[in-house]
C-alpha positions as CSV (number, residue, x, y, z in Angstrom):
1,X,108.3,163.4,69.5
2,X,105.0,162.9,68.3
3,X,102.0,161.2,69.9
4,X,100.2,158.0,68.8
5,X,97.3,156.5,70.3
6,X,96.6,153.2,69.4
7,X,93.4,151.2,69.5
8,X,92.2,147.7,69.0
9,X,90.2,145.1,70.7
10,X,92.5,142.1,70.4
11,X,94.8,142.3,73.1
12,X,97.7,140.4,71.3
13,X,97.8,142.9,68.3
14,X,97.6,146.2,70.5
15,X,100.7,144.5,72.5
16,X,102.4,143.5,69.7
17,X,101.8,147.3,68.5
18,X,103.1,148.7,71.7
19,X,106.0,146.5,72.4
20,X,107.6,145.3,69.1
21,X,107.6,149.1,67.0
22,X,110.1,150.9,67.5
23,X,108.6,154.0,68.2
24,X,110.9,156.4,69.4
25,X,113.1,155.4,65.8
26,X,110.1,157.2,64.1
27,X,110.2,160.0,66.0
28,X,106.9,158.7,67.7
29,X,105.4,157.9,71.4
30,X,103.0,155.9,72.5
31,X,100.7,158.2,74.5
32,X,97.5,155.7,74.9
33,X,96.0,153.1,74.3
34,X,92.2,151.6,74.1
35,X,89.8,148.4,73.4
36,X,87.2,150.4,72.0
37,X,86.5,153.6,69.8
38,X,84.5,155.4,72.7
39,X,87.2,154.9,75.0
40,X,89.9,155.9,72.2
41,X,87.8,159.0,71.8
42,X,88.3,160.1,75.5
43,X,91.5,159.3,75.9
44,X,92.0,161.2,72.2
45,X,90.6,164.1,74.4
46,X,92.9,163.9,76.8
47,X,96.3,163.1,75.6
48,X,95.8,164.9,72.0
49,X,97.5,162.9,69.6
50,X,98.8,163.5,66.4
51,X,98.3,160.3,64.5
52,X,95.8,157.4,65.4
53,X,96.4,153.6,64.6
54,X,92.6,152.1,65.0
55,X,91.0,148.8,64.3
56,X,88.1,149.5,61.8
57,X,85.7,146.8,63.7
58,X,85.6,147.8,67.5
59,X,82.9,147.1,70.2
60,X,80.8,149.8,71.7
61,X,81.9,152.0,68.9
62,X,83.2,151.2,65.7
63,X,86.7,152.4,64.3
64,X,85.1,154.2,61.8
65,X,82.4,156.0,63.4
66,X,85.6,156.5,66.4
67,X,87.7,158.2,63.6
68,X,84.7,160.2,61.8
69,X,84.4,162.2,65.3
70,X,87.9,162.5,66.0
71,X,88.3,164.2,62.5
72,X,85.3,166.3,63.3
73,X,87.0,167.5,66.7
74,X,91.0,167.3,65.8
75,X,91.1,168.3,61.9
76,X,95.1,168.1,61.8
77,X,95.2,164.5,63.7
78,X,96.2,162.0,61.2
79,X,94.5,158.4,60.9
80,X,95.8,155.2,59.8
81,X,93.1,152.1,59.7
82,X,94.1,148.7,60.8
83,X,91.5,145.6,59.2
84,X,91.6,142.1,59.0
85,X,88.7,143.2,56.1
86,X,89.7,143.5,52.8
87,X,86.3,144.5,51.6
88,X,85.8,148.3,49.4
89,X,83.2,149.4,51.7
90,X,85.6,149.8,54.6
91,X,88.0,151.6,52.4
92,X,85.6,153.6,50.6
93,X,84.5,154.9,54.1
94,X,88.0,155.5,55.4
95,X,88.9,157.8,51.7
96,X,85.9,159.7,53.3
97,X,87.5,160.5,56.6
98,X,90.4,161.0,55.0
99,X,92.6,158.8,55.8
100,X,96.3,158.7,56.4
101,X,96.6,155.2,54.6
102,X,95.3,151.7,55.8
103,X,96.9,148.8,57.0
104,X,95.4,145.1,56.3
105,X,95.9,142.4,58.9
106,X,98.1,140.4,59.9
107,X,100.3,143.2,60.2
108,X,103.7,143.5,58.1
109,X,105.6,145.2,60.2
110,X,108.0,146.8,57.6
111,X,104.9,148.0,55.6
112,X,103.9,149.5,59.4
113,X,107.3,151.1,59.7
114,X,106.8,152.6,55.9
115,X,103.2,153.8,56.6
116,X,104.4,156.0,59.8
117,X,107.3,157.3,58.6
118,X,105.3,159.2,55.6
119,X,102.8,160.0,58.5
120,X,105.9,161.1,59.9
121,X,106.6,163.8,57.1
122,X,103.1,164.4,56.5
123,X,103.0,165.6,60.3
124,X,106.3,167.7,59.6
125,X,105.2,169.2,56.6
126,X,101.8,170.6,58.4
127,X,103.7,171.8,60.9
128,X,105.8,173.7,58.6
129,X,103.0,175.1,57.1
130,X,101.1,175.4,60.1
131,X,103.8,177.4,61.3
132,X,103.9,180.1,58.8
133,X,100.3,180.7,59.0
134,X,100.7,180.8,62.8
135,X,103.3,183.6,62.1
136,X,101.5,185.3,59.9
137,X,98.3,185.1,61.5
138,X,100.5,186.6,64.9
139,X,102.1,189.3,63.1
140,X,98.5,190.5,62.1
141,X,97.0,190.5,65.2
142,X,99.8,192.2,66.5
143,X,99.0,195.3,63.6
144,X,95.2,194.8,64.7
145,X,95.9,195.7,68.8
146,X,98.6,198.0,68.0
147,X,96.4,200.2,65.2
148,X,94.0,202.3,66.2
149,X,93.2,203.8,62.6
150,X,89.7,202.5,61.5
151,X,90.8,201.8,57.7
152,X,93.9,200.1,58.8
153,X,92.3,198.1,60.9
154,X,89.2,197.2,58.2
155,X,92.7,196.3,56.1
156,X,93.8,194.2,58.4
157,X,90.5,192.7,59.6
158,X,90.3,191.5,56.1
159,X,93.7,189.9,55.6
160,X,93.1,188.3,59.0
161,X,89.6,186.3,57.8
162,X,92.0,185.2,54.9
163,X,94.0,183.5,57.1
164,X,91.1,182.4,59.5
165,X,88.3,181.6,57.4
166,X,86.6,179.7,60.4
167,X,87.1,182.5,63.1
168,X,83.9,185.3,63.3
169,X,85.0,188.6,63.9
170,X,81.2,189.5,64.6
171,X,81.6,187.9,68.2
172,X,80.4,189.8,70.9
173,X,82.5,188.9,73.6
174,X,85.8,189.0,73.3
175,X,88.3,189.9,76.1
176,X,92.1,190.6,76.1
177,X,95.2,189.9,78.7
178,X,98.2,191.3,78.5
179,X,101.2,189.2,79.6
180,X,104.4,190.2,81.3
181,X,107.3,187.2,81.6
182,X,110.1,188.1,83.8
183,X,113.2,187.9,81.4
184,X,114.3,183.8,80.8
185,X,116.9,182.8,78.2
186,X,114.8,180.8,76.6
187,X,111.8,183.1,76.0
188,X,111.3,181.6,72.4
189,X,110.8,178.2,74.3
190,X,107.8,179.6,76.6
191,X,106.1,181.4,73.5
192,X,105.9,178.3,71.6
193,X,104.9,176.1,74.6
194,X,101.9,179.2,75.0
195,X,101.3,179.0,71.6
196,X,100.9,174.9,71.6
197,X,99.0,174.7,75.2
198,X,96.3,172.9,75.5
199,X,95.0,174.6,78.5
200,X,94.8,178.2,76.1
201,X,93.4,175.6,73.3
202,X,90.7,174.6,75.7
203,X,89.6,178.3,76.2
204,X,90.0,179.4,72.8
205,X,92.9,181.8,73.4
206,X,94.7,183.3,71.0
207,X,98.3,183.9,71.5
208,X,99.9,186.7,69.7
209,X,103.7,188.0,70.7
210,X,103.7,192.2,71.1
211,X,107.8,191.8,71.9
212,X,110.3,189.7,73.6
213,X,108.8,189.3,77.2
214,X,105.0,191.2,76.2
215,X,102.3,188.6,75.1
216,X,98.4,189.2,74.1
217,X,96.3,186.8,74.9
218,X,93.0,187.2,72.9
219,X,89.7,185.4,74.3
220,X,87.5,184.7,71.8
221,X,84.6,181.7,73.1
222,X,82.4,182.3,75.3
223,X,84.4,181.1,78.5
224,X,84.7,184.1,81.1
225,X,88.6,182.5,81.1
226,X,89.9,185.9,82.3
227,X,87.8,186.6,85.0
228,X,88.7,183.1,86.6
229,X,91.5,183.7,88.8
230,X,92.0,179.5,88.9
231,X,92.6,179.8,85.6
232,X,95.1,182.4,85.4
233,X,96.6,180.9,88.4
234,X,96.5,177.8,87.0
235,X,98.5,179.0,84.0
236,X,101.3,180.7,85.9
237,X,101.7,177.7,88.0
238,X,102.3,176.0,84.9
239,X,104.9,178.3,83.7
240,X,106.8,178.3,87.1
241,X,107.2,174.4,86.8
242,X,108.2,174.0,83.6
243,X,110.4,177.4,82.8
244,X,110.8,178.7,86.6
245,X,109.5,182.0,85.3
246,X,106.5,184.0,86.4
247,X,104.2,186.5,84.6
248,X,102.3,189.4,85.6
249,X,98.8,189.0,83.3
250,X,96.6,192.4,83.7
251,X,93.5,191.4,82.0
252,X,91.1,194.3,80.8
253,X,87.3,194.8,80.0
254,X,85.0,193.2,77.9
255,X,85.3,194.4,73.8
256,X,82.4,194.1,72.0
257,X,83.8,195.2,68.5
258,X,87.3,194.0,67.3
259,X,87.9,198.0,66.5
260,X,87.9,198.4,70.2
261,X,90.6,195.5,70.9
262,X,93.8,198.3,70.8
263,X,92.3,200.5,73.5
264,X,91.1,197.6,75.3
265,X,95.4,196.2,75.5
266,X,96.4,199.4,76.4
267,X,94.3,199.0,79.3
268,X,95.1,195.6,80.5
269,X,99.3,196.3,79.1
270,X,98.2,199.2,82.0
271,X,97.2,196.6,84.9
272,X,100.0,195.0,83.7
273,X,102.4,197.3,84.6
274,X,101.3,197.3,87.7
275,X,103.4,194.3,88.8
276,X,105.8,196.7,89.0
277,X,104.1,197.4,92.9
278,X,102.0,194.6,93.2
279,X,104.9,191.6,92.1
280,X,106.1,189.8,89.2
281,X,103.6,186.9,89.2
282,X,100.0,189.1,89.8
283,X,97.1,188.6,88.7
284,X,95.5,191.9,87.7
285,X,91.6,192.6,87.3
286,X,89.7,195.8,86.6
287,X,88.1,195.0,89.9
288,X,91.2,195.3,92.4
289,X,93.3,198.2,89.8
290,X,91.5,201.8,90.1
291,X,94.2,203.9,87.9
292,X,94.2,207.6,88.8
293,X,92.6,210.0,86.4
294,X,94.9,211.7,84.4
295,X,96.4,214.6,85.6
296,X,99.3,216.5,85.6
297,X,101.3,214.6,88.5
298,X,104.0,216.6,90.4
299,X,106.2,214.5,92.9
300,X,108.3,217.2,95.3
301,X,111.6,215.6,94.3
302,X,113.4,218.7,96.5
303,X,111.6,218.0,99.7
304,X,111.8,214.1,100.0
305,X,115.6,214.8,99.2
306,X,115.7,217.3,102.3
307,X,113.9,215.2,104.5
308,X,116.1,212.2,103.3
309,X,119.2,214.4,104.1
310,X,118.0,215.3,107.4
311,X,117.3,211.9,109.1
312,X,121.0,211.1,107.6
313,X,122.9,213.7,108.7
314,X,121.9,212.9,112.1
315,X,122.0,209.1,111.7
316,X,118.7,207.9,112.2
317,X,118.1,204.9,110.2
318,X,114.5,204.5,111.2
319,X,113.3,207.5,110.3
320,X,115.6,207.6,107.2
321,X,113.3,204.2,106.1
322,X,110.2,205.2,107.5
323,X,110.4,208.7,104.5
324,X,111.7,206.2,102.0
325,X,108.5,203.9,102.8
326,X,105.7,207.3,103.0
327,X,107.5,208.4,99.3
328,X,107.1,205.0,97.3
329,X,103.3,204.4,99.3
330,X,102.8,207.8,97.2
331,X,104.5,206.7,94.0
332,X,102.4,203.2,94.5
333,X,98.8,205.3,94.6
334,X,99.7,207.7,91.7
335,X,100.7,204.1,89.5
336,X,103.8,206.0,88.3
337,X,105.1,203.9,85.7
338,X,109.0,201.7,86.0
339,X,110.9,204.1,84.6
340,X,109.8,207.2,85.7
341,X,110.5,205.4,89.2
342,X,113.7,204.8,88.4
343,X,114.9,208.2,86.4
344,X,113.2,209.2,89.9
345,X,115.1,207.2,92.4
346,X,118.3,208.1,90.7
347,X,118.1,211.3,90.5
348,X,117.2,211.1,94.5
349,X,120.1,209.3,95.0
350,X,122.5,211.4,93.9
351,X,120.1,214.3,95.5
352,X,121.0,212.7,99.0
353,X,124.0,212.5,98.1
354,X,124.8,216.3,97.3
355,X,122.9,217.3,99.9
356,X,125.8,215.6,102.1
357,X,129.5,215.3,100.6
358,X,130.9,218.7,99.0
359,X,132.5,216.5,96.1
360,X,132.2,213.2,94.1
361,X,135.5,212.1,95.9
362,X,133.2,209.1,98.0
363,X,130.6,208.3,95.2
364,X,132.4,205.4,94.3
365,X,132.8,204.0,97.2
366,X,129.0,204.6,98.3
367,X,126.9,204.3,95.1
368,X,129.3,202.9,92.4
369,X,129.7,204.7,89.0
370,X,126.9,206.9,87.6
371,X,126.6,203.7,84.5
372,X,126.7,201.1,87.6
373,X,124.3,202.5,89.7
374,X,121.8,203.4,86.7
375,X,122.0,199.7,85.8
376,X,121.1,198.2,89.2
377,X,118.2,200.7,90.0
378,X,117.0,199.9,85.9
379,X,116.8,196.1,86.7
380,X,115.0,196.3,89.6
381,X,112.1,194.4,89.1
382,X,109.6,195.2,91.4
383,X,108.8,198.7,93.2
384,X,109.7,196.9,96.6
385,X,112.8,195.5,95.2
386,X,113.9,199.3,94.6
387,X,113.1,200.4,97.8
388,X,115.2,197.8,99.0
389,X,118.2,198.9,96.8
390,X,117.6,202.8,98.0
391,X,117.5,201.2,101.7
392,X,120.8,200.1,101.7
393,X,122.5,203.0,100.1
394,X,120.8,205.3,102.3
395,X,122.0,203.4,105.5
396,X,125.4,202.6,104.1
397,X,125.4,206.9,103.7
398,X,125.0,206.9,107.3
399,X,127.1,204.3,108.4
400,X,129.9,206.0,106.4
401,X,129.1,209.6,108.1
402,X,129.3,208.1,111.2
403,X,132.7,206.9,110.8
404,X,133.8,210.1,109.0
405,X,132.2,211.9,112.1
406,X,133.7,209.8,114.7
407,X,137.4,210.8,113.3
408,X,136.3,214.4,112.7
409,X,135.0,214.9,116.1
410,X,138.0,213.3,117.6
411,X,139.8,216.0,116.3
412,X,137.5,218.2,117.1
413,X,137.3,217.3,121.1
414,X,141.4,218.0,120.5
415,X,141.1,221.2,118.9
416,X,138.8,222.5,121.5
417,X,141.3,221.0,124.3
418,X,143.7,223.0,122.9
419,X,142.1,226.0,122.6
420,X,141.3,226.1,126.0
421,X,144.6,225.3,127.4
422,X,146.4,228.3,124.9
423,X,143.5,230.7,126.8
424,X,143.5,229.9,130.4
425,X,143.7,233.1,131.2
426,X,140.6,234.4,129.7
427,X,136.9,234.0,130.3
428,X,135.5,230.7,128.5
429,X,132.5,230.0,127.3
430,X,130.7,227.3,125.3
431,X,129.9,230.0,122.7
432,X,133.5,231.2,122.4
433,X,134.5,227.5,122.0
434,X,131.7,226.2,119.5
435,X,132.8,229.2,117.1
436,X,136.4,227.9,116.7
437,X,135.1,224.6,115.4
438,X,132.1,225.1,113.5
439,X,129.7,223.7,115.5
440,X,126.3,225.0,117.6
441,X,127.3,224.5,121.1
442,X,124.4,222.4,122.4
443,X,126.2,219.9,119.2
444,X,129.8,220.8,120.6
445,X,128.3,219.8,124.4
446,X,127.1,217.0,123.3
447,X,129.9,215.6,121.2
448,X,132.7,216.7,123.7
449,X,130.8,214.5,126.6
450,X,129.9,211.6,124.2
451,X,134.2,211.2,123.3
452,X,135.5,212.7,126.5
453,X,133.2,211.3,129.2
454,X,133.4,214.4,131.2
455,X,131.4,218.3,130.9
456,X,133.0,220.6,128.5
457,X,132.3,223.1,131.6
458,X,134.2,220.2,134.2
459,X,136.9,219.9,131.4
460,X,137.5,223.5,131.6
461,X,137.6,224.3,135.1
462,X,139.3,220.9,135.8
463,X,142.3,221.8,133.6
464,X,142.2,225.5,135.1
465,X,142.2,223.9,138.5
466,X,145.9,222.2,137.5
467,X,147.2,225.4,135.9
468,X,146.6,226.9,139.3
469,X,148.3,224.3,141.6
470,X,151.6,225.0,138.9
471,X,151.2,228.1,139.5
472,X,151.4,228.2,143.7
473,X,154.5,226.7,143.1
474,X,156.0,230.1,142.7
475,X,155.8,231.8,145.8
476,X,156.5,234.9,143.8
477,X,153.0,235.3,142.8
478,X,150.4,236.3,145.0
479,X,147.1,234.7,145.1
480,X,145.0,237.3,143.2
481,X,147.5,237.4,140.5
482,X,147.3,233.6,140.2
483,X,143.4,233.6,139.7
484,X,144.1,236.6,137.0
485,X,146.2,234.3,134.7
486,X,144.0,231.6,134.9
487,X,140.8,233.8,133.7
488,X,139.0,234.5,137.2
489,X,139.0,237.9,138.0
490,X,136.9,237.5,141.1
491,X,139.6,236.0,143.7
492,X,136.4,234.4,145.8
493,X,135.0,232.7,143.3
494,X,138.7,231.8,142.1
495,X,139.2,230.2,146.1
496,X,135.8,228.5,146.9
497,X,135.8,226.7,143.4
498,X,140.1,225.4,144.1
499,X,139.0,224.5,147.6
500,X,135.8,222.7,146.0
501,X,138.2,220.7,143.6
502,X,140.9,219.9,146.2
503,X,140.1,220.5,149.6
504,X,142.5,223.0,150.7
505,X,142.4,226.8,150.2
506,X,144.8,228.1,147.7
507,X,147.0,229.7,150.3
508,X,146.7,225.9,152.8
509,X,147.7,224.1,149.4
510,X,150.8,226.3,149.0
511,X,151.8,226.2,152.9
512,X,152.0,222.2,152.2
513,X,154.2,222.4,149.5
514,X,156.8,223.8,151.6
């Protein structure tokens, strides 16, 4: 739809205008109205219209004089007079504004209908044209920011004051942001709403597309628009209402050549980046970025991958986030860029992941396929987002050992259990036992009491204690011999510990028995 604004100082006519047209048949909307050419023009101001329908004879400020500053402000807006004058010197003023056409009064409404419909194609057919040099005046600045070869850019310098005969490219201040959208369907949708907003108009902001998702936004007047946080707030706000999307806008230093603009966007493409740890809607200054000098940066992918292992292994989820937390603080001050994160984070994913399980036999099940888990970790958007995605694999590793270990050590306990009653009659010791299942034997004690709820060492005597009340069954074997087969070879000890366990003596035990 285009706008129309309408003014005239009889009220009957501008109603009639208003209510009897059919304006949404000529692909037209009424966007104001006014009694008077001064208050046309500040309404003009506001609401921007494309065509104007004034009254040539206005109070305060004439129709004329109205249109003449319109022109001089809005050069594309198109004007049709209204007169009840039939007199050459209106007309011959109105040829020298330039004019749409010109209506006489009383109104024929069919002559009306005829009048905006070519206004109508006249509109489209600007916009057309308007269009290509749009495109071709984009594609330009694009080659300008992206070309850091002095002749190429004295080429295109040149071909851009073709197509900008009005622009001066001997300003001294002009300032660049780069724009990062978060990916929306409908990104040709935002670029041309950019492209057609009045609050970049107001600024004199240039809009040029780099890629899909990657905007320039040149500042070329005299407005510090950049370094007005309202202002780029303003403008994401504006984005988040009508497309729910946000951008990240890293705004760099001030140029004071146009040869200086492509180092000046890699810069503030730079800050940019930077959403990547600071969100996808920042606002990014030289003043809050410092970027690390360049250096050759070496991240210790082998030791966060040990220390990672480590606090798995033994299932300690707070320590296992609190390393994860200390790494990406690092990656965060060196401004490592998105996808070296994430090559990085992959690779310390399936680091962890060695580090614990002999074969690829559980990968699946804990990480997805190598294409699946690439592709999650790739769209992470934000540094914190990844984290979060490495947080949960990381504690689903453990969750998993944990019940792997819980079945394991129940065989374990079983094992050792068995291996003690097969060698009653032998010494036993926690070393002895922790070598037949693999395990240090302050683990083995611990794991043993945690699924048992007694002492290995209470386990052990308590099961040698019932071997020995079998054996004083048979009165065949003497007491000595007893304590032999059950590993004691000091009879004393052998007696005090049985009468400690039962409350009898060996020999009062089998005297009952009888």
């Amino acid at each position: 739809m285009y706008r129309i604004l309408i003014a005239d100082d009889e009220r009957l006519i501008l109603d009639s205008l208003v209510d009897f047209v059919d304006w949404k048949s000529l692909s037209m909307e009424v966007a104001a109205t006014a009694k008077n050419g001064k208050e046309a023009l500040r309404l003009t101001a506001i609401h921007r219209p494309d065509l104007i329908l004034t009254d040539v004879k206005m109070p305060i400020m004439d129709g004329l004089e109205f249109a003449a500053e319109a022109r001089r402000l809005y050069p594309h807006v198109k004007i049709v007079f209204l007169s009840g004058y039939d007199e050459f010197t209106y007309i011959k003023q109105a040829l020298t504004i330039q004019a749409s056409d010109y209506l006489l009064k009383p109104i024929d409404f069919a002559e009306l209908n005829k009048v905006m419909r070519d206004a109508v194609r006249s509109l489209e057919k600007d916009k057309f044209t308007e269009q290509d040099v749009d495109l071709r005046r984009m594609k330009l600045w694009k080659q300008m920011l992206l070309e850091k070869e002095p002749v190429l850019q004295q080429k295109f310098m040149l071909e851009l004051e073709q197509v900008m005969p009005s622009y001066s490219f001997e300003r001294t201040q002009l300032r660049l942001a780069c724009m990062l959208l978060e990916p929306v369907y409908n990104h040709g949708s935002v670029v041309a709403w950019l492209l057609d907003s009045t609050l970049l108009k107001a600024q004199s902001i240039t809009v040029i597309e780099m890629k899909e998702g990657e905007l320039a936004l040149l500042s070329s007047g005299d407005k510090a628009a950049f370094e007005d946080r309202t202002f780029l707030t303003e403008l994401n706000i504006r984005l988040q209402e009508k497309f729910n999307t946000a951008a990240a806008i890293g705004t760099g230093l001030k140029a004071y050549s146009i040869t200086e603009l492509p180092r000046q966007y890699d810069v503030c493409r730079q800050f940019a980046e930077h959403r990547f740890y600071a969100g996808s809607d920042a606002l990014l200054t030289p003043m809050e970025i410092h970027l690390p000098a360049d250096a050759d940066v070496t991240v210790s992918l082998e030791g966060i991958t040990a220390r990672l292992g480590d606090a798995i292994r033994n299932g300690d989820e707070q320590l296992t986030i609190q390393h994860l937390a200390e790494h990406f603080q690092v990656l965060h001050e060196l401004l490592m860029d998105k996808h070296w994160v994430c090559s990085h984070a992959y690779q310390l994913l399936l680091g962890v992941y060695g580090e614990l399980f002999s074969s690829d036999g559980e990968l699946p099940f804990l990480l997805g396929s190598r294409t699946s888990l690439w592709g999650q970790i790739s769209k992470s958007t934000t540094a914190l987002e990844l984290q979060s995605l490495l947080t949960d694999r990381f504690k689903a590793m453990i969750r998993h050992l944990l019940l792997r270990d819980r079945d394991r050590y129940t065989q374990v306990v079983n094992q050792v259990k068995q291996f003690v009653e097969d060698n009653l009659g032998r010494p036993l010791t926690l070393n002895d036992l922790a070598q037949q299942v693999y395990l240090s034997p302050n683990y083995l004690r611990s794991v043993f009491k945690e699924k048992t709820g007694v002492t290995l060492h209470d386990f052990i005597t308590d099961t040698k204690m019932r071997k020995a009340t079998e054996l004083l069954k048979d009165h065949s074997l003497k007491i000595h011999e007893i304590s032999n087969r059950i590993g004691y070879e000091n009879v004393s000890y052998f007696c005090s510990l049985f009468q400690r366990h039962k409350g009898t003596t060996p020999n009062e035990y089998r005297k009952k028995l009888l």
